[in-house]
Every structure is written in C-alpha cells, then in structure tokens.
N, C-alpha and C positions, 0 to 999 in steps of 0.2 A: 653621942650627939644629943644638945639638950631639944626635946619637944619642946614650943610653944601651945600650952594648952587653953591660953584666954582665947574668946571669941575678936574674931578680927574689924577692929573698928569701921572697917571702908566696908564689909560685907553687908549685904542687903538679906541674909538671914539672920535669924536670930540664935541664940545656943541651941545643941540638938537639944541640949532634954524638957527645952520647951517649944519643939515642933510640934508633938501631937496636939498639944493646946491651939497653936497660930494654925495649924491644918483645918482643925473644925470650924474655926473663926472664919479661915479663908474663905471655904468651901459654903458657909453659909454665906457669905460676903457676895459669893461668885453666884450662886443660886439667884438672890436677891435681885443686885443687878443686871444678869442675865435675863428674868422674867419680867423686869421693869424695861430693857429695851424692846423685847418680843412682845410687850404691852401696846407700846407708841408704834411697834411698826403694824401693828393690828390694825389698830386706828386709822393709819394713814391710809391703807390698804383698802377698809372695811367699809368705813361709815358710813357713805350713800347707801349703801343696801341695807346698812341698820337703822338709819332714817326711815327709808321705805318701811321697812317690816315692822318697826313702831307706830305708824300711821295706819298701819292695815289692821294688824292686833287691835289698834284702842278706835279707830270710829271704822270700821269695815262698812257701815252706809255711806260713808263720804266716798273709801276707795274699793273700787271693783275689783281693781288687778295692779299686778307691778308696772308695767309701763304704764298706765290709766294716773296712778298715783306717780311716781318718776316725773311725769311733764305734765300733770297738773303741780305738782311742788314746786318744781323748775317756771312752770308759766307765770303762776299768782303770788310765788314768793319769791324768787331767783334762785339761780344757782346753788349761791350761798347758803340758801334753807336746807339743802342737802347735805350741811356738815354741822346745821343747826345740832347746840349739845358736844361738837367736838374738845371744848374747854374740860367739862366735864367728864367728856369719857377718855379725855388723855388721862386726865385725872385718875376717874375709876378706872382704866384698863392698865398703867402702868402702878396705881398704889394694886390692884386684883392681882395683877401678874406676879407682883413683886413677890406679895403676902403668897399667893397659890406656889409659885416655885421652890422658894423659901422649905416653904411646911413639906411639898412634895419631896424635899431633897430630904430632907428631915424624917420622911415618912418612910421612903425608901429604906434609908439607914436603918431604922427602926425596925423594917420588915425584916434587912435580910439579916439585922444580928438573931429575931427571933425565928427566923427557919435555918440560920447556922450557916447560909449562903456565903462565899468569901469573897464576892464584889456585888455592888450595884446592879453591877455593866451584865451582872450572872441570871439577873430576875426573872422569871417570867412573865409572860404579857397578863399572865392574871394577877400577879405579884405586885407591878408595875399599875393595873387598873386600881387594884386595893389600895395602893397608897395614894392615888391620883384621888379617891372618895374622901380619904383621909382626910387630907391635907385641904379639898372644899368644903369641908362641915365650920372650918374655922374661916377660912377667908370669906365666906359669905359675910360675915360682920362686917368686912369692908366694903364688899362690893354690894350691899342691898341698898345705904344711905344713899350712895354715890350712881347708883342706876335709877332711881328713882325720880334724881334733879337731872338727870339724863333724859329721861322718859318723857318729864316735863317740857323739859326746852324743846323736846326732838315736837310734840305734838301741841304749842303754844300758839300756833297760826288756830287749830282746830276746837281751843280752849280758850279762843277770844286774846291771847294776849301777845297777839302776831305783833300789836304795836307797839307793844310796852316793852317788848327784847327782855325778859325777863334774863338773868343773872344770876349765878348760882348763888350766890349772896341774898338774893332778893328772896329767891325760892327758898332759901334754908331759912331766913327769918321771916318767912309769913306764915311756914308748917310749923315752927316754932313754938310763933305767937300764938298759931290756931290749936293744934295740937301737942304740944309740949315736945321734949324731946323722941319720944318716941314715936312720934308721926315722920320722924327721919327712917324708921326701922318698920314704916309700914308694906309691908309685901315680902316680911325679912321667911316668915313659914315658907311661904311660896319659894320664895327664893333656894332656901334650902331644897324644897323636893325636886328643883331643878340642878342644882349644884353639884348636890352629892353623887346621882344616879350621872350624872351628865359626865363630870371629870371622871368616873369610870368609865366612862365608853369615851371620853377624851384621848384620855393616856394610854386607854388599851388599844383602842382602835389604831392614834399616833406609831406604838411600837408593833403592834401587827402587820401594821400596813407597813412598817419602813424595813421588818425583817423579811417581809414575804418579796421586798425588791430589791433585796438585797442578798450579792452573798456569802457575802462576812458578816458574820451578826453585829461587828463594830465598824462599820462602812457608816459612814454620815454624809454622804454625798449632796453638794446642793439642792439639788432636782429631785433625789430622793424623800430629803427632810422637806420639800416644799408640798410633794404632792401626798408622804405620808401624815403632814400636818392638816393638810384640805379634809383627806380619807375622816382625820380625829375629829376636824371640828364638827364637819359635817355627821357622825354618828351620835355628838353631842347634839345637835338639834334635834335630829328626826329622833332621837331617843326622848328627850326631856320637850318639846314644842308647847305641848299643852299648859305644862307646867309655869311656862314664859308667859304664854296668852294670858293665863290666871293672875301672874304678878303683876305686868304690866300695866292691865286693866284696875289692879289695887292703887299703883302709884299714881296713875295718873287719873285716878277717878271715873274713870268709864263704865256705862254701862249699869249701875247702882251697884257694883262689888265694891265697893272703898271700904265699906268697915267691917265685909264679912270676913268669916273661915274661908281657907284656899278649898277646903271641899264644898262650901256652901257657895263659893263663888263659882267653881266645877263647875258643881249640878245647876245652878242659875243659866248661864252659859249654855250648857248642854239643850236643859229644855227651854231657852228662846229661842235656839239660833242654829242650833242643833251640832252633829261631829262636823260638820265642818267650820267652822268656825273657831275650831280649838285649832285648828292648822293654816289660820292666814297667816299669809306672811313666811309661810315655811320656802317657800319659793326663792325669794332673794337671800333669806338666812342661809341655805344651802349652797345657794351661791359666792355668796358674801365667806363662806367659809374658807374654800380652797385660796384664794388668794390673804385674806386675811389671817386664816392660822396658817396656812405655807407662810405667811412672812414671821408670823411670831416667834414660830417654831425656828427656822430659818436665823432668824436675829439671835435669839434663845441660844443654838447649837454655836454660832460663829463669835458670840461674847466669853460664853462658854471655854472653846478652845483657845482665843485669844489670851485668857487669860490664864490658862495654865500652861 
C-alpha cells in the first residue's frame, strides 16, 4: 500500500520537521498573551488601592491614612478619580505583563537547559524566583516610561492639574519638551531596584505558595492560583516598598527627589521624614495585591491552558 507522505492540506499543523520551530514560536506566542491578559485583569481588579498608595507615597501631608485618602478622593474628585490613570496602566500593566511573561518563559527555558532539568514544570521555587529577576531586569524598560505617566495622572488633583485632565499625550509631550527623551525614563534606576529583587519574591513566593496548597505539584486549581498569586504579589511589596516610595516621588516630582540618585533620594527621605515614610501606602498595596495578582495569575494560568 502506497503511503501518502505530503503534508495534509485541510490540517491545522504544520510538517513535523518544522514543529520544533512553530513550538517556540507558539509558546512564546502563549507566554506573551497570557501575561498581556493577566495584565488587564490586574488592573481591573487593582486600581483603587493603586490610586490610594500613589497619593500617600508622593504628598503623605495631604493623606494621613487609606480611608482618610479613599473618601477624601472620592468626596473632592469622584469616584472616577479612583481609576484616575487607568488608560495608562491598562496600558503599562498589559504592555509589563506582556514583556515580563514573555522573558520569564524564556528565562525558565534558559535555566532549566542550564541545570540539565527535563521540564519547566521540574523547577524549583529558587529556579523559578532566578528567572522571575531575569526576566524584570529587561521589562523594566517598559514599564518605568509607562508608570511614570501613570503616577502622574494618578496624583494630578494634588499637582494642580485636577482641571486640566491631563492625557497621556499631553504628559509625554510636556516631559519631552522639558526634558528630552529621557525625562520618559526618569525613575528608570529606582525602578530596577524595585523590579528585579521584587519578581523574585514574585514568582517565588507565587510557586511556594501554590505548592505548599497543593498536592500535586501540577494542580492549578482556581482558588489555589488566586490566593497563591495574592501570597507573590504581596511578598513583592513588602520586600521592594521602599524602593517604590523612592520612584514614585522621582516621577512625579515630590518632595525635591526629581533629579536625584535613587540613594540620594533614600537618604533625603529617610532623614526628613524618617522609616516610616518609605512604607506609606504599603497598606492598600498589600491589599490591592491578593485580589489583583490572584486575578493576573488566574487569567495568566486559564489563557494559558486554553491555549494548549
């Protein structure tokens, strides 16, 4: 009997001996828009309390506490003011997610061909943290521009320009015009000391937490993936906070840090206002974490499997 050995035109693969080619493709493919959805559902999730914890970080005179701030935002600006920046951080949290999953898939790969590992799915939670630092050294080029016109909008009521609704258009060409291109990449150091150390206790804390409630080490359970995504974001905060406080205050000008060193802008910091002051805002960030990385994570895993 004669074999047909051409590939079959109605088939939705391609010839085997260019799978392992369309495989990488895919898989970055899947990374990509996987962290691009886990992005927007972050957002959706998130951003009142990242409102808040922007307002506390860059005028802490103005707000005392989370509820203090909460419904004075709500009273003097509405509602609305509460998602103030959400263009923007749809923006930066699915282009961050996108680029961070991406490099992370890529970083994994990377690790386990160099410790000889025969899957991913094999890592360990240290394995898993290492490529999660990886993989933030580079995405910070995306997300320091795009947080920055974030940070802005989010504190525009307390920067005089409540009325002017500023635009992320408007914001990227007035930093432009004032400071050239690189006034886009002002708080970009900060950002990194926040980044790097942060998605290691991300992704470690993320797979720690979802193996210690788990027990199949490949059990991805809703409820699982939502509360061991909370456990990562939240060790992201309380691990990196300071870090934030320091950038934030760069981007949006607070405080006279704009044009220093992330350590000169530290120590400024430290001795006005003293340690506590490097942890406003850690309050709703902590909060803001469990519902908004349980969804990221959440979206992340269910794009994920859908698609393979």
């Amino acid at each position: 009997m004669e074999v047909n050995t051409q590939p079959d035109s109605g088939s939705l693969l391609p010839p085997t001996s260019l799978l392992p080619g369309y495989s990488c493709l895919f898989n970055a493919f899947k990374s990509t828009l996987a962290g691009a959805a886990g992005g927007a559902a972050c957002v959706l999730a998130g951003q009142p309390f990242d409102t808040v914890k922007v307002k506390m970080q860059t005028f802490p005179e103005v707000h005392a506490g989370v509820v203090q701030c909460l419904t004075k935002t709500v009273r003097m600006e509405g509602f609305r003011a509460l998602y103030a920046g959400s263009t923007s951080s749809f923006v930066s949290n699915i282009g961050e997610n996108a680029v961070l999953f991406l490099l992370y898939g890529q970083s994994r790969e990377f690790i386990r061909s160099m410790s000889g590992t025969q899957s991913c799915e094999d890592l360990s939670v240290m394995q898993n943290a290492c490529a999660g630092a990886l993989s933030a050294a580079f995405s910070a080029l995306v997300v320091s521009p795009l947080e920055l016109i974030k940070c802005r909008q989010q504190a525009q009521h307390e920067l005089a320009l409540g009325k002017r609704h500023s635009t992320m258009a408007s914001i990227i060409g007035k930093l432009v015009k004032e400071e050239g291109i690189t006034g886009l990449y002002r708080g970009l150091t900060s950002t990194w000391v926040r980044e790097i150390p942060g998605y290691f206790f991300f992704f470690g804390g993320y797979e720690m937490t979802r193996r210690f409630l788990s027990t199949n080490r490949d059990d991805k359970h809703p409820l699982v993936v939502v509360l061991a995504g909370g456990c990562g974001g939240a060790c992201f905060w309380i691990g990196t906070f300071p870090a934030d406080v320091v950038k934030s205050r760069q981007q949006v000008d607070a405080s006279g840090v704009r044009s220093v060193s992330f350590l000169t802008g530290f120590r400024t910091i430290l001795r006005n206002e003293g340690v506590s002051a490097l942890y406003r805002g850690l309050m709703p960030t902590v909060i803001r974490s469990f519902p908004a990385n349980g969804a990221l994570f959440l979206a992340y895993e269910l794009t994920m499997k859908y698609m393979s």
